[in-house]
NUDO-680664 format. One record per residue (C-alpha): residue number from 1; x, y negated, z. Coordinates in steps of 0.05 Angstrom, whole numbers, always signed. Each point is the difference from the previous one (the first is absolute). Layout:
REM NUDO-680664
[NUM; [X; Y; Z]]
...
This chain:
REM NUDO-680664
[1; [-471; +147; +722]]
[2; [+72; -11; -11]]
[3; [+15; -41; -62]]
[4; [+58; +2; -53]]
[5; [+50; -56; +24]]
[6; [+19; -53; -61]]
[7; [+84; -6; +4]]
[8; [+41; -54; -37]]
[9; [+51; +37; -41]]
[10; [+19; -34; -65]]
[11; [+17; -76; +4]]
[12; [-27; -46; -53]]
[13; [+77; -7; -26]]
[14; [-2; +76; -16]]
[15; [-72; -1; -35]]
[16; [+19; -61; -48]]
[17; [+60; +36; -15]]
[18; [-31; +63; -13]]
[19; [-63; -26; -52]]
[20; [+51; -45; -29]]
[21; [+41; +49; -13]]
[22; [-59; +45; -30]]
[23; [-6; -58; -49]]
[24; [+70; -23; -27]]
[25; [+23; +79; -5]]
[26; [-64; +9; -46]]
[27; [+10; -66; -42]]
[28; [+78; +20; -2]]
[29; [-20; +76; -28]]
[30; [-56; -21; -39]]
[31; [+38; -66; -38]]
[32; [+65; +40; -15]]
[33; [-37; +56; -32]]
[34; [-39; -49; -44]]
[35; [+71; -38; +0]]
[36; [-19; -68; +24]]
[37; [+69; -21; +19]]
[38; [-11; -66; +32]]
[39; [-60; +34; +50]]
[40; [+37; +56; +14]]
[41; [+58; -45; +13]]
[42; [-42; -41; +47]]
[43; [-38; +59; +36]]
[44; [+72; +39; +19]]
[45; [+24; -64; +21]]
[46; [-56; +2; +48]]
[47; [+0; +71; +17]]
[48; [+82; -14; +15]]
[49; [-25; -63; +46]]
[50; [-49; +50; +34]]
[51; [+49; +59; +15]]
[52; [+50; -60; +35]]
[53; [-52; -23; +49]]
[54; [-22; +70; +12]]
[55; [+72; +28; +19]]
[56; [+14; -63; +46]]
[57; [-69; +18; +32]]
[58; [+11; +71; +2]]
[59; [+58; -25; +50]]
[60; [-33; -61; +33]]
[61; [-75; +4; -2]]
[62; [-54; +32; +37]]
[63; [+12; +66; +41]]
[64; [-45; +47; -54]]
[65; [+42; -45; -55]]
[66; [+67; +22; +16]]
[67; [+39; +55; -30]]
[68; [+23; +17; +67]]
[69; [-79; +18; +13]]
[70; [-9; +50; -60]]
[71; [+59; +34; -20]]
[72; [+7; +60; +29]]
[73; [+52; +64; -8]]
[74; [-2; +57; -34]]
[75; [-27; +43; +67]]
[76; [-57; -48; +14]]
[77; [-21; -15; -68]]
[78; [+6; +85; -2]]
[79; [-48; +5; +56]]
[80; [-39; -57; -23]]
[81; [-10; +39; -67]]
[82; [-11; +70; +32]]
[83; [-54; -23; +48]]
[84; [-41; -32; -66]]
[85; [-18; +78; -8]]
[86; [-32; +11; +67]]
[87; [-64; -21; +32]]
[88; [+32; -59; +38]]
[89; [+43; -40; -44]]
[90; [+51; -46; +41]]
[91; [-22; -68; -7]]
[92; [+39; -65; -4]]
[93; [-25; -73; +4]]
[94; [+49; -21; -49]]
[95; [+24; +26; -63]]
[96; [+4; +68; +18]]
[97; [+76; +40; -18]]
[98; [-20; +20; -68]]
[99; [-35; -65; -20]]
[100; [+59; -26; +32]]
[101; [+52; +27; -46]]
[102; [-46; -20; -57]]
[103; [-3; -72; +12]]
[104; [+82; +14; -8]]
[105; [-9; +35; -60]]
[106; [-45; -55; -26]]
[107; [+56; -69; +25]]
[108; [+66; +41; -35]]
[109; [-38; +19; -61]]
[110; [-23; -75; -13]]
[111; [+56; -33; +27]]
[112; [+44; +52; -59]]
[113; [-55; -11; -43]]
[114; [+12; -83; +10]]
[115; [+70; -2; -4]]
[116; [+0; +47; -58]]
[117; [-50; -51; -40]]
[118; [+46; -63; +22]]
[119; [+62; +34; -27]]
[120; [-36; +20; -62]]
[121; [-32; -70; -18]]
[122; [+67; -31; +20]]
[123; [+25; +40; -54]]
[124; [-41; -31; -43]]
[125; [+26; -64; +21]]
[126; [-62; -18; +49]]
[127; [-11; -13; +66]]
[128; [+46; -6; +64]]
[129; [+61; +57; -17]]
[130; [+4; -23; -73]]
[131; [+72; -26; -14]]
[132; [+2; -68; -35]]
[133; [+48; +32; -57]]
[134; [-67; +48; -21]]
[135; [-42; -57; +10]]
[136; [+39; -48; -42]]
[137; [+11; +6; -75]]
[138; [+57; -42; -36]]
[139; [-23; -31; -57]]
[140; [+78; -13; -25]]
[141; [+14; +75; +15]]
[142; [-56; +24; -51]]
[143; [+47; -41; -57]]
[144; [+57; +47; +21]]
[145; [+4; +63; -34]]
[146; [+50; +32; +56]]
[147; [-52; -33; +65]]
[148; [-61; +27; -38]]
[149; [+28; +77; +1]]
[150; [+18; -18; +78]]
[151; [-73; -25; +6]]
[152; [-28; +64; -29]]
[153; [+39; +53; +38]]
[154; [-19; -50; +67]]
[155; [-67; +9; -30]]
[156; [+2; +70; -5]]
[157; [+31; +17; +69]]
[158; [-53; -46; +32]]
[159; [-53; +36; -39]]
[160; [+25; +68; +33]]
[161; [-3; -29; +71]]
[162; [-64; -20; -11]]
[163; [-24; +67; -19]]
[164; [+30; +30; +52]]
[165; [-32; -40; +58]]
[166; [-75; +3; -44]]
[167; [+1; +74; +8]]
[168; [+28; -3; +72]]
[169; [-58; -52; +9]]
[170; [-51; +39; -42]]
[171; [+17; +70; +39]]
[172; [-3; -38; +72]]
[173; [-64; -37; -18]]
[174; [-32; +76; -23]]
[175; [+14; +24; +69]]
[176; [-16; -49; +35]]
[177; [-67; -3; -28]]
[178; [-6; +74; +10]]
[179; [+19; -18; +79]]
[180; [-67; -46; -8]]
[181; [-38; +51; -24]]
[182; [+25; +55; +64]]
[183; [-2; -58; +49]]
[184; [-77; -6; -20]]
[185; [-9; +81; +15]]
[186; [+35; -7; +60]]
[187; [-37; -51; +25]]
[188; [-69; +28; -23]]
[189; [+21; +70; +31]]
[190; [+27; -38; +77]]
[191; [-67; -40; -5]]
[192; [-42; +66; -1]]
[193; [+55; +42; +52]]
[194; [-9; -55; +52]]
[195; [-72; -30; -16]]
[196; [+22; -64; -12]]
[197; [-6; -50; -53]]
[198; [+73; -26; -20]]
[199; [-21; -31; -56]]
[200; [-40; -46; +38]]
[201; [+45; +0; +55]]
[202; [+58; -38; -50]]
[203; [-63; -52; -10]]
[204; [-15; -17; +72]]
[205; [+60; +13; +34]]
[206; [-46; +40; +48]]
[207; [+2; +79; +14]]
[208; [-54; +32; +43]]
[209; [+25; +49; +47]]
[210; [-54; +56; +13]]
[211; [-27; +13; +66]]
[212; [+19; +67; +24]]
């Protein structure tokens, strides 16, 4: 009897990153729609921290890690898609080309959704891209009738910014949530395709290739 063969795929850089991720996204989503400013602050600032290590790794890491492993073009990932429909789906030991593309999906909507959220609490006059004129109020300028109207319409114009980068933020943060939920279908669906558990796989690092 010929048994299934156990195959290292995902190092244990790529799972911490993953679950972690899982985590911070869903403190970020969950503490900006109940607007807890300071946790959501905190959690993007750790989802930004995660999406750094994973693009340096994505370029340096482990051979299943690398971009280089699981983006594919348009005629594989074609293929890829096509043979999903027939009896013997092509299998990859990676991400395969569609999962592929999602994990791209996923890094450019967070990293927008990230950057989006800095500019917006900067405008605010928070964190790292707030300028020290919005942060700083002039106690002499309120006394002056001519610096207070200045103050207002600086007031107003960073008001507008910040609304601009919240819905940016807001609409970025939507989609990327609704990449979550496709990612989760996608994964359920390649589990049962290729009889294997993927879930579990991102847990142990292990994959089990099937005896033929």
């Amino acid at each position: 009897m010929i048994e299934n063969t156990r195959i290292k795929v995902w190092d244990i850089a790529v799972r911490v990153f993953h679950w972690s991720l899982v985590v911070f996204f869903a403190v970020a989503y969950v503490s900006g729609e109940v607007e807890s400013e300071l946790l959501h602050a905190y959690a993007g600032y750790a989802v930004l921290g995660l999406l750094a290590f994973r693009i340096v790794w994505g370029l340096v890491g482990t051979k299943h890690a690398r971009f280089s492993d699981f983006i594919f073009g348009p005629a594989a990932t074609l293929r890829y898609a096509k043979s999903l429909l027939s009896s013997g789906p092509v299998h990859y030991l990676g991400h395969n080309p569609l999962g592929g593309w999602m994990v791209v999906a996923l890094l450019l909507c967070l990293t927008g959704a990230c950057w989006s959220g800095l500019e917006a609490y900067g405008a605010q006059g928070h964190g790292p891209l707030a300028s020290p004129a919005s942060a700083l109020v002039s106690s002499a300028a309120a006394n002056d009738d001519r610096e207070r109207r200045g103050e207002r319409e600086r007031k107003k114009r960073k008001g507008k910014g910040d609304k601009f980068w919240e819905e940016i933020h807001e609409t970025l943060s939507h989609i990327t949530l609704l990449l979550v939920f496709l990612h989760i279908i996608g994964v359920l669906i390649a589990s049962a395709l290729h009889r294997e558990n993927l879930i579990k796989a991102m847990i142990t690092g292990y994959k089990e290739r099937r005896a033929p």
